[in-house]
N, CA, C and O of each residue as an XYZ file, in Angstrom:
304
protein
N     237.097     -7.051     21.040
C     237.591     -6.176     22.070
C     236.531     -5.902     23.136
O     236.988     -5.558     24.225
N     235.427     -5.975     23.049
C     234.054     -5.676     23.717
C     233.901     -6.694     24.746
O     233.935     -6.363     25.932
N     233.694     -8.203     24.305
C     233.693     -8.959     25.907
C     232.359     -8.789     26.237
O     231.431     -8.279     25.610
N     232.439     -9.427     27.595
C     231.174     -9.108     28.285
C     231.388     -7.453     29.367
O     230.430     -7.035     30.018
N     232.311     -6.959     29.370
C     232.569     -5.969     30.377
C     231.232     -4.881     29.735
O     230.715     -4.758     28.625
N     231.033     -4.238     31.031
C     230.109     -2.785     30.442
C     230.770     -1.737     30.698
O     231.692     -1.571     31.496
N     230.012     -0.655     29.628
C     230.495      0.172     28.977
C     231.258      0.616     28.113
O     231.177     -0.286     27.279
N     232.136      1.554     27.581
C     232.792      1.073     26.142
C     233.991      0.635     26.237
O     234.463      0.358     27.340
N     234.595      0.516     25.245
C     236.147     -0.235     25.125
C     237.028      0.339     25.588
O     237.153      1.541     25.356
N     237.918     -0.340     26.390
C     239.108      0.599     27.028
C     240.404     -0.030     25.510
O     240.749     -1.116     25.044
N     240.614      0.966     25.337
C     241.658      1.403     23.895
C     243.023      1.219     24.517
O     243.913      0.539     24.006
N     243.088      1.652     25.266
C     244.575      1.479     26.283
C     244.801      0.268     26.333
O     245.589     -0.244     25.537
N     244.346     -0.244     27.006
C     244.736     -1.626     27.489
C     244.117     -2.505     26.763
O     243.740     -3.490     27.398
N     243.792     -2.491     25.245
C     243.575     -3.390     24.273
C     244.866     -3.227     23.122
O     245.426     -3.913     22.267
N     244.930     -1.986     23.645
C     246.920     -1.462     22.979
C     247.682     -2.091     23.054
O     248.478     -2.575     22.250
N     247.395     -2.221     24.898
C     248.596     -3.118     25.525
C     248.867     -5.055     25.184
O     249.861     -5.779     25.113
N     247.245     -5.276     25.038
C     247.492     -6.536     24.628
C     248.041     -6.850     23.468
O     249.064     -7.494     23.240
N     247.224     -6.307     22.695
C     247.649     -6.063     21.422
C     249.523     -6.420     20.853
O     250.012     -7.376     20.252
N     250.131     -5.125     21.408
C     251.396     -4.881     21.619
C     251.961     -6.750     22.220
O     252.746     -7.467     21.598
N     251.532     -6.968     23.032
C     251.980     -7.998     23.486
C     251.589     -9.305     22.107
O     252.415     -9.826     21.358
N     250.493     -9.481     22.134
C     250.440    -10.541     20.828
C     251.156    -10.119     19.568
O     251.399    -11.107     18.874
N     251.539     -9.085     19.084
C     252.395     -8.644     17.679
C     253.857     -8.391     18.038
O     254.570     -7.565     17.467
N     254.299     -9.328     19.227
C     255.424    -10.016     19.498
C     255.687    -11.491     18.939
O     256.661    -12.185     18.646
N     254.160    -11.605     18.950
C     254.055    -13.347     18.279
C     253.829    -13.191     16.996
O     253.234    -14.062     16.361
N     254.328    -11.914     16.358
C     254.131    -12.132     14.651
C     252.522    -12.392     14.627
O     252.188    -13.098     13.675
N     251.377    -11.940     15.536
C     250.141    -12.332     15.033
C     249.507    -11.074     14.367
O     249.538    -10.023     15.008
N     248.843    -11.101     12.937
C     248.812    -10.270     11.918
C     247.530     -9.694     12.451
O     247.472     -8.472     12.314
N     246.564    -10.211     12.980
C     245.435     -9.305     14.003
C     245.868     -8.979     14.714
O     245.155     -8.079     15.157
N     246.757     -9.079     15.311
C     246.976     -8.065     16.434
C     247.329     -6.842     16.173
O     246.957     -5.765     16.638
N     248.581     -7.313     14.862
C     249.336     -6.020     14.376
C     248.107     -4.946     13.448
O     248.000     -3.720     13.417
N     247.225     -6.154     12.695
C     246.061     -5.068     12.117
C     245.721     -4.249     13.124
O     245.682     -3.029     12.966
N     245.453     -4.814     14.212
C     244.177     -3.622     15.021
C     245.262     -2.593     15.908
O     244.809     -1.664     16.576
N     246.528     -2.836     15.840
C     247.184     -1.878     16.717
C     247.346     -0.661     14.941
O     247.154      0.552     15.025
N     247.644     -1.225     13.814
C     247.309     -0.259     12.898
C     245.987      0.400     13.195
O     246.009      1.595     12.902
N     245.122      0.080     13.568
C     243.771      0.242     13.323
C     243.657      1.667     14.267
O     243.162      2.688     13.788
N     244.030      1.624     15.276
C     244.277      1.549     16.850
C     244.588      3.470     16.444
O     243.825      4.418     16.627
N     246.167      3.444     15.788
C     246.899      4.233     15.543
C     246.318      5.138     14.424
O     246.689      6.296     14.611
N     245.541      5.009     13.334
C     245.038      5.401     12.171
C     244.043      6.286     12.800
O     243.936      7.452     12.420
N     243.105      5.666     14.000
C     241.957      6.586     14.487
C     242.095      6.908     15.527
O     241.008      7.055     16.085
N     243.051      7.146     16.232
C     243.463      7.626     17.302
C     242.668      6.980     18.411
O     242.065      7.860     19.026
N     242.492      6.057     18.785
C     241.653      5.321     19.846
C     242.171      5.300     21.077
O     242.887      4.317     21.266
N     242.085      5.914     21.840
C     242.881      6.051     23.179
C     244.413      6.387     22.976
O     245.314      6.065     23.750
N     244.510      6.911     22.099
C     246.000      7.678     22.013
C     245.674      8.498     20.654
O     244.797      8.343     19.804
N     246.795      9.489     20.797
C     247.070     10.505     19.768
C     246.633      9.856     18.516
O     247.106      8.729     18.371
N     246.055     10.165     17.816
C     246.436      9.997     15.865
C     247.793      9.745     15.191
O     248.324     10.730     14.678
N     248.337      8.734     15.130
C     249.508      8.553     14.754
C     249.652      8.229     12.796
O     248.921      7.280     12.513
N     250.027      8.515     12.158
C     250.202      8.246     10.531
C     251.048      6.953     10.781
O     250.677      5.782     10.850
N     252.292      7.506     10.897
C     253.186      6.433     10.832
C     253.147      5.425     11.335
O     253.426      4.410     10.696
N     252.833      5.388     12.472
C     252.707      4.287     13.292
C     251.572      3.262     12.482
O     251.685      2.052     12.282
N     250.494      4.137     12.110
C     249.414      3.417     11.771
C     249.544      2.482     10.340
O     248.924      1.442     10.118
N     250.679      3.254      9.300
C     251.242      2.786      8.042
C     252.173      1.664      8.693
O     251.953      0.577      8.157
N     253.286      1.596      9.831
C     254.265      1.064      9.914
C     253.662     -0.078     10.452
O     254.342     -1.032     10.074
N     252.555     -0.538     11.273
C     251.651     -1.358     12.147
C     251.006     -1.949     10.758
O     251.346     -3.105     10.508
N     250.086     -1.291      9.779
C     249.105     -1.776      8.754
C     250.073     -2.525      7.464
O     249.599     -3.144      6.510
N     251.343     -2.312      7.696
C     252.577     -2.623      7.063
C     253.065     -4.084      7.065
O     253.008     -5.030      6.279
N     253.686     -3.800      8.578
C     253.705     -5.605      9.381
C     252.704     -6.595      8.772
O     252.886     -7.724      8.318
N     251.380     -5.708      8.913
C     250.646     -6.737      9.397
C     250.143     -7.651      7.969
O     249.961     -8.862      7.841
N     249.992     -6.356      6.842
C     250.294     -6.654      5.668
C     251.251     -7.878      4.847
O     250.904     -8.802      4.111
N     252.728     -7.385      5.378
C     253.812     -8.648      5.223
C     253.614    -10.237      5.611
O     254.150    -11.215      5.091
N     252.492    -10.161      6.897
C     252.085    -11.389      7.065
C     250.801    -11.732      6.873
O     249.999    -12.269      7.636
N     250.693    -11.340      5.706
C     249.574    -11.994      4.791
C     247.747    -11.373      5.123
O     246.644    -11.752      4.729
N     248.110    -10.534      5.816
C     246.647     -9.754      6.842
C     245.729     -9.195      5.040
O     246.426     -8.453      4.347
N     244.586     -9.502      4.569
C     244.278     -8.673      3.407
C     243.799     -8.073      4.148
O     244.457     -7.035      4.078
N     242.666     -7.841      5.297
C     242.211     -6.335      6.055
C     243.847     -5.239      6.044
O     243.821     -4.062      5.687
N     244.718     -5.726      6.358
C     245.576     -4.501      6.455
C     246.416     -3.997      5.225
O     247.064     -2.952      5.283
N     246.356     -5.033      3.780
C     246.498     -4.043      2.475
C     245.283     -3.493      2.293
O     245.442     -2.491      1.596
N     243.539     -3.723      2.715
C     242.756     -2.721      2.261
C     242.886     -1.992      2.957
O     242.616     -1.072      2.185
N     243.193     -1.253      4.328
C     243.305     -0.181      5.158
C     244.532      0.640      4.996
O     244.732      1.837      5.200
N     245.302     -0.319      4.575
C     246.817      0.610      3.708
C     246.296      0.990      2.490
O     246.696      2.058      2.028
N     245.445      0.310      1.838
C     245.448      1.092      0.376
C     244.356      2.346      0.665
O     244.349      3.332     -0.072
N     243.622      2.240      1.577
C     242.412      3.216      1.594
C     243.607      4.752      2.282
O     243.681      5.870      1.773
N     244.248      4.325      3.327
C     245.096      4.881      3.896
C     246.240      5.654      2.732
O     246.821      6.634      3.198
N     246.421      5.458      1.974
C     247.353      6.233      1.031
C     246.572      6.833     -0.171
O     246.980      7.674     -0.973
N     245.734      6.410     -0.139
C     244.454      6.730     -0.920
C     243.815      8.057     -0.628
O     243.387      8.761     -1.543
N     243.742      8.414      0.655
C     243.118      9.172      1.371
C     244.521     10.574      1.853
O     244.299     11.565      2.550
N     245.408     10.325      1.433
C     246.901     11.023      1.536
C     247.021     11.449      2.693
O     248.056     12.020      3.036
């Protein structure tokens, strides 16, 4: 997400890409928009979103997003 740009990460508009590649069923994308949603990174703190995103991304075979779901329910 970092690049060569300076200063820190714009969260927004790595959302937005994001959002756009987990149209293509791509399981990083959908991890990090879980990721995205879990720590509130340029948007609200979302649970659900962050379970329903770490979920997807899970179904397609992502193991980063069953360990962030399991830490995630783990953590209640």
């Amino acid at each position: 997400m970092h690049g060569w740009q300076r200063g820190g990460i714009d969260y927004v508009q790595a959302r937005k890409l994001f959002i756009k590649a987990a149209e293509s069923n791509n399981p990083v994308a959908i991890y990090n928009l879980g990721h995205i949603y879990n720590y509130g990174l340029g948007i609200p703190r979302d649970d659900v979103q962050a379970a329903t995103w770490y979920s997807k991304a899970e179904d397609l075979g992502s193991m980063s997003a069953r360990n962030s779901l399991a830490l995630f329910y783990a953590k209640g």
